[in-house]
N, C-alpha and C positions, 0 to 999 in steps of 0.2 A: 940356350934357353929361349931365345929371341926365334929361334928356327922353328924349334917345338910347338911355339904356342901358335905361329902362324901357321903348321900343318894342324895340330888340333884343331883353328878356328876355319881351317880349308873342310875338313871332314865335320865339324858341326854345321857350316854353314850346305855343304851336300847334302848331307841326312835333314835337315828342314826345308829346304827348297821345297821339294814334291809338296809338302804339309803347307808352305807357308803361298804358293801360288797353284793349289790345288784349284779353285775356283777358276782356273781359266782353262782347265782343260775334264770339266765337269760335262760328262756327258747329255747333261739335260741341259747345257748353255744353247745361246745362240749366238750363231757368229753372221752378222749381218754385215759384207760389205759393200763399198760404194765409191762411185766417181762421178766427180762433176766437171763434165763439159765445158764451165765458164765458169772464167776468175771471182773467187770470191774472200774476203781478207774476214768475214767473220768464220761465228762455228756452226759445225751442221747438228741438228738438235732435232732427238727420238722424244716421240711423246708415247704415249701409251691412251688408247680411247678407251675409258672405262664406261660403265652403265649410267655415272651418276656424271661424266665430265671426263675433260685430261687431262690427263698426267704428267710432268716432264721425266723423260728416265734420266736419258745422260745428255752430254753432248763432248764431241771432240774438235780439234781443229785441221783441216784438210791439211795436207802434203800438198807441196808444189806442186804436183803434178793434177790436185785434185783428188787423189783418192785419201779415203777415208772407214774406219772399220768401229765397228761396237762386239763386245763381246760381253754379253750379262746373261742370267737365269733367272727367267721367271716363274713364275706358281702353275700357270695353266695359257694355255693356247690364246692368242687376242689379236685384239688390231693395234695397231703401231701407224704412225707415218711420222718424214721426216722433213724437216722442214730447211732452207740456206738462204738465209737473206731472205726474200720476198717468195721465193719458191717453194714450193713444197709435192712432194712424192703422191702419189695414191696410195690407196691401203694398202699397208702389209699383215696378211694373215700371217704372222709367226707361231711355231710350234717348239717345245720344247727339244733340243737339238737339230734345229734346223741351219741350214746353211743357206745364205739368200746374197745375190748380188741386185745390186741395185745402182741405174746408171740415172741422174737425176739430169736435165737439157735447161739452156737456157729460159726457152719457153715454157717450162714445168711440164714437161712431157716426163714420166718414169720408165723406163724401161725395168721390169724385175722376172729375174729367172731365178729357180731353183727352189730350195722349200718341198715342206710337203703337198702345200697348197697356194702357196704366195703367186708360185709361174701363172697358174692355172687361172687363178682368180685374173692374174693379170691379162690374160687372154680377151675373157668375157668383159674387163674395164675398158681395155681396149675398141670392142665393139661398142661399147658405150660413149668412148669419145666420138667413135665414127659418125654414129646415129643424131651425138649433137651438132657435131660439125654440117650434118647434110641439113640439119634444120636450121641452122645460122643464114646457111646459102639459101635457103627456101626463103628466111623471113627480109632478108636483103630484097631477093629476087617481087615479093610483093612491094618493099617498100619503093624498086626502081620502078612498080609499076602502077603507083598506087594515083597517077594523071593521066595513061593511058584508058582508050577506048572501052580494050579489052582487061579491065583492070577485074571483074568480076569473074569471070574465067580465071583469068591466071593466079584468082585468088581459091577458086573451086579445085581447081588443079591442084593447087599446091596444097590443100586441105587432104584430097587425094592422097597425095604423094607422103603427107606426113605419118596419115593411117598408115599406109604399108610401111615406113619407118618403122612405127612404132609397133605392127604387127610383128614383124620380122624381129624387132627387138625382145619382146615378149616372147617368141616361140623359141629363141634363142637363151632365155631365163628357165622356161620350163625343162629344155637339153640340159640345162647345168646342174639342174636338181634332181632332176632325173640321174645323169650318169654321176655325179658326186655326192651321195647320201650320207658321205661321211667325212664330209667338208665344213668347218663352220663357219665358210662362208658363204654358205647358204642361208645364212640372216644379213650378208649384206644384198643378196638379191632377190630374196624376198621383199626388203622393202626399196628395193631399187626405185628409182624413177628417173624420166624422161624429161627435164627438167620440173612443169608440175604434177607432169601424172604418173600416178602411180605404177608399176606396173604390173602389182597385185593391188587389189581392193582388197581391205578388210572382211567384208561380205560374202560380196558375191563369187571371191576365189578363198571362199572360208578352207575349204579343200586342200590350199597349198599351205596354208597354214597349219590345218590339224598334220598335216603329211611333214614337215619339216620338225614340226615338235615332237612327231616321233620318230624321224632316225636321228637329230640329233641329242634325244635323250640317250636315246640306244648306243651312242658315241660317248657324247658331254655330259654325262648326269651330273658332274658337278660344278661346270664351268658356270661363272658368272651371266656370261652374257646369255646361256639356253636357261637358266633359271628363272633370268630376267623376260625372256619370250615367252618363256613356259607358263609365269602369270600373266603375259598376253593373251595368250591363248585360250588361259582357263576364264577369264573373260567372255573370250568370243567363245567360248564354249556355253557359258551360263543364257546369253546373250540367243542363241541359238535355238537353246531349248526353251527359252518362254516365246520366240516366235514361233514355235514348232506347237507350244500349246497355241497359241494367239491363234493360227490358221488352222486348226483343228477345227475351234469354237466361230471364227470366223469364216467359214467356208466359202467358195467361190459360190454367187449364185444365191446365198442370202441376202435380204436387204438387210440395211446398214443400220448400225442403230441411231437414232435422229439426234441431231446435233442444232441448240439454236443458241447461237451467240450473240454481243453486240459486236457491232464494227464498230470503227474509229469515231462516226459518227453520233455511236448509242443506240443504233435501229437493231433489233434483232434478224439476224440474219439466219439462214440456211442453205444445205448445199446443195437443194433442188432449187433456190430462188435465182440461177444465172439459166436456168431450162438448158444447159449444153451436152452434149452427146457424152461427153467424159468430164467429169468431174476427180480431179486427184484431193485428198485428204493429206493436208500435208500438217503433222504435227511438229512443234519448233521451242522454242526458248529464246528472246533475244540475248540470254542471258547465258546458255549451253554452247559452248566452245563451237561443238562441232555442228551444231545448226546454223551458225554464224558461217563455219567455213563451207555449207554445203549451199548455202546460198544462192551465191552467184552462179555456180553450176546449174542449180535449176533457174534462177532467171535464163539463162540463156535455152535452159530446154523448154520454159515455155514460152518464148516468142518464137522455138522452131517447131512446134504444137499448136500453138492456140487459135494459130487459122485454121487447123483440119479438127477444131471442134472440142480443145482441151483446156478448161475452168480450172484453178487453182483456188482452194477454199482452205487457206491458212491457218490451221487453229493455234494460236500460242496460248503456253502455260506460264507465262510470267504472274508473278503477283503483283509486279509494277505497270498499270497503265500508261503513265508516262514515258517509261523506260520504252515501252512497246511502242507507240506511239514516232516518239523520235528515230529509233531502228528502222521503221517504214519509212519516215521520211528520208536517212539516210543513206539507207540501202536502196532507194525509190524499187520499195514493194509493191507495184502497182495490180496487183490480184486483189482478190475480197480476202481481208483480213477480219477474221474473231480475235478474241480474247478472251480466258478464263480466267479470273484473277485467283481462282480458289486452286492453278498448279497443279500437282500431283495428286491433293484432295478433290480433284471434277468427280463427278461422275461419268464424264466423256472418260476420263481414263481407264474407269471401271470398264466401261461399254467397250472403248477398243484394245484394254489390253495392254498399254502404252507402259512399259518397262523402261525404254531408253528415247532417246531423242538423237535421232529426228525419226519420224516413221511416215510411212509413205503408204497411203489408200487409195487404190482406184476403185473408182463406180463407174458405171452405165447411166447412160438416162435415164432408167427407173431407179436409180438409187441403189443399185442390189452390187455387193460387191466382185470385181472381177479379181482381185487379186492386193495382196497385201506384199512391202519392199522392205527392208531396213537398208538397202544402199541402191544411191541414185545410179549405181552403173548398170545394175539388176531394170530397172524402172527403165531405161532409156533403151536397152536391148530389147524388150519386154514393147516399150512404144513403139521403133522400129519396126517390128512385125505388127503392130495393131493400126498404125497407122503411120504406113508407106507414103512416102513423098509420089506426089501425082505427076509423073511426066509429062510434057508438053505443057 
C-alpha cells in the first residue's frame, strides 16, 4: 500500500510540475544574467525605472563565483538597472523574452550583450562614457594650467576640443535614431546629455522630438513610457503653434510694439532708451522654473555679446516686486530690468504674444523686430551669424 501511494504521489507530483513552475519557462519572461567581477557578501538588487520613480523588482544573492541570474515577466518593454553594494549597471532596455547578460566591474563599468536592444543601447552608452571621460581630462588639463602664461589659450583650446566632443557625440545620437526607429530607447537618447547639456533641446530640435513620437508610437502605442513622451510632445506641439501664430503676426521687419516699464528703481524705462545696435526682449518669471534655469545660460551669452553692441531689456511678469527685486540681486542681473506686476493680464502680453516663458525678442536699432526664439540655442546660433567674433 506504502508503494502505491508513493507511485501515485510520483505521477501527481509529474503531471503538476509543468502547471505549478510554468512561470519560469513563460515565453514572454526575461531571463537576465550576470557576473561580478569583485567580492561582494550582499545581494544584487533589479529595480525597474518607471515614469513616476523606481521600483524594486527582486533581488538574489551572488554564487561564489559571482554569478547571479533573474528570471520574471513583465507587462511591457522598460528600463531596469541593477545595483551590488555601492555599484550599479547602466540601463537595461529589457523586452518581453529577452535574454541579456550582464557583467557588472568593480569600478561600475557594465558590460551588456544580448537583448533585443539592451547590446545595442549599450554600444551608444558606451560612447557616452568615452566622451565624459575626454572631458574629465580636458577639465584636469585646464585646472593644471589655470597659473600658467598660457592658461587663456589652453583654455580656448580646450573649449574647442569640447565642441567637437560634444559634436561627434550628437551626430552619433542622430545614427542611432536614425538606424533604430524601433527602439525604445530612443527616449533615452533623446534626452541624452553631456553632463549638462542637452543633447537635444526642447526647441530648436523640436524635429527630433516630433520624429521619435512617431515611430515609437508606431512600435509602443501602449507603453508607459512613449505615452508619457507623447504628452510631451503634445505640448511642444501646442507650444509650436502659437509661435507659428506669434511670428506670423509679428513678422520680421516690423516695429515692435512699445514697451514702457518701471525698473527697480521706478523710472519708466524703454528698450530704445540703452540706443544699442541690438536690443533682445527677453520675457521671464522669477518665479517660472524654467526662466530661472535659462538664466545663467544667457548671462553668459550676454557678456559674449554685449561688446559687439547687444542690450538685454528684461521684461518679468511677476506679480511680486520684491520677489523680482531680490532675484536680480541674486542672480546679479546686471541688464536693464522692467517689471509688470499685472503678469499674464499686461498688455505687453497681448502685444507680444507671450503664451509660455521665457521668450526671446530681438530688434535693431530702430526697434523693428529681427526675429523672435522660444529657446536660447536657436538665439545663440542665430547671434553667431549676426554677430561674428572679430579676429585680430
Amino acid at each position: 500500500m506504502k508503494t502505491l501511494l508513493k507511485v501515485l504521489s510520483y505521477f501527481l507530483f509529474a503531471a503538476f510540475l509543468p502547471f505549478g513552475c510554468q512561470h519560469k519557462y513563460d515565453p514572454g519572461s526575461i531571463l537576465l544574467k550576470g557576473q561580478l567581477t569583485f567580492p561582494s557578501k550582499g545581494r544584487v538588487h533589479l529595480y525597474y525605472i518607471d515614469t513616476s520613480g523606481i521600483a524594486p523588482v527582486d533581488s538574489v544573492r551572488p554564487k561564489k563565483n559571482g554569478g547571479f541570474a533573474f528570471r520574471f515577466t513583465p507587462e511591457e518593454a522598460g528600463f531596469y538597472y541593477l545595483k551590488a553594494g555601492k555599484r550599479q549597471s547602466g540601463i537595461l532596455i529589457l523586452h518581453p523574452g529577452d535574454s541579456v547578460d550582464v557583467t557588472l566591474t568593480d569600478k561600475g563599468i557594465s558590460l551588456i550583450t544580448g537583448g533585443r536592444e539592451a547590446g545595442q543601447y549599450s554600444i551608444f552608452s558606451a560612447k557616452i562614457q568615452s566622451a565624459l571621460g575626454s572631458m574629465d581630462s580636458l577639465a584636469l588639463l585646464i585646472q593644471q594650467s589655470r597659473h600658467n602664461k598660457d592658461f587663456l589659450q589652453v583654455k580656448n583650446r580646450a573649449g574647442s576640443v569640447y565642441a567637437s566632443i560634444y559634436n561627434n557625440l550628437r551626430s552619433e545620437a542622430v545614427r542611432f535614431l536614425k538606424d533604430h526607429p524601433d527602439f525604445l530607447s530612443q527616449l533615452l537618447v533623446i534626452n541624452g546629455k553631456l553632463r549638462q547639456t542637452a543633447l537635444f533641446e526642447t526647441y530648436s530640435d523640436a524635429e527630433w522630438f516630433l520624429y521619435t513620437d512617431s515611430t515609437l508610437q508606431g512600435h509602443f502605442p501602449a507603453n508607459r513610457h512613449v505615452i508619457n513622451h507623447r504628452k510631451r510632445v503634445a505640448e511642444l506641439k501646442t507650444v509650436l503653434s502659437g509661435e507659428k501664430k506669434a511670428r506670423e503676426v509679428l513678422k520680421a521687419g516690423r516695429k515692435a510694439p512699445p514697451i514702457s516699464l518701471p525698473n527697480t528703481g521706478g523710472k519708466m524705462v524703454t528698450p530704445a532708451d540703452g540706443g544699442n545696435a541690438f536690443t533682445l526682449l527677453y520675457f521671464w518669471a522669477p518665479s517660472d522654473a524654467l526662466s530661472r534655469k535659462a538664466v545663467q545660460d544667457l548671462k553668459n551669452l550676454y557678456e559674449k555679446y554685449r561688446k559687439r553692441g547687444l542690450m538685454v531689456y528684461a521684461v518679468s511678469l511677476d506679480l511680486s516686486t520684491e520677489r523680482w527685486k531680490t532675484t536680480i540681486t541674486m542672480d546679479k542681473l546686471w541688464w536693464t530690468n522692467v517689471n509688470d506686476t499685472l503678469g499674464f493680464r499686461s498688455a505687453v502680453v497681448e502685444d507680444y504674444l507671450i503664451r509660455k516663458l521665457p521668450v526671446y525678442v530681438l530688434l535693431d536699432h530702430e526697434q523693428r523686430i529681427i526675429d523672435r526664439f522660444i529657446s536660447l540655442q536657436a538665439l545663440e546660433n542665430y547671434l553667431l551669424k549676426l554677430l561674428p567674433e572679430q579676429s585680430g
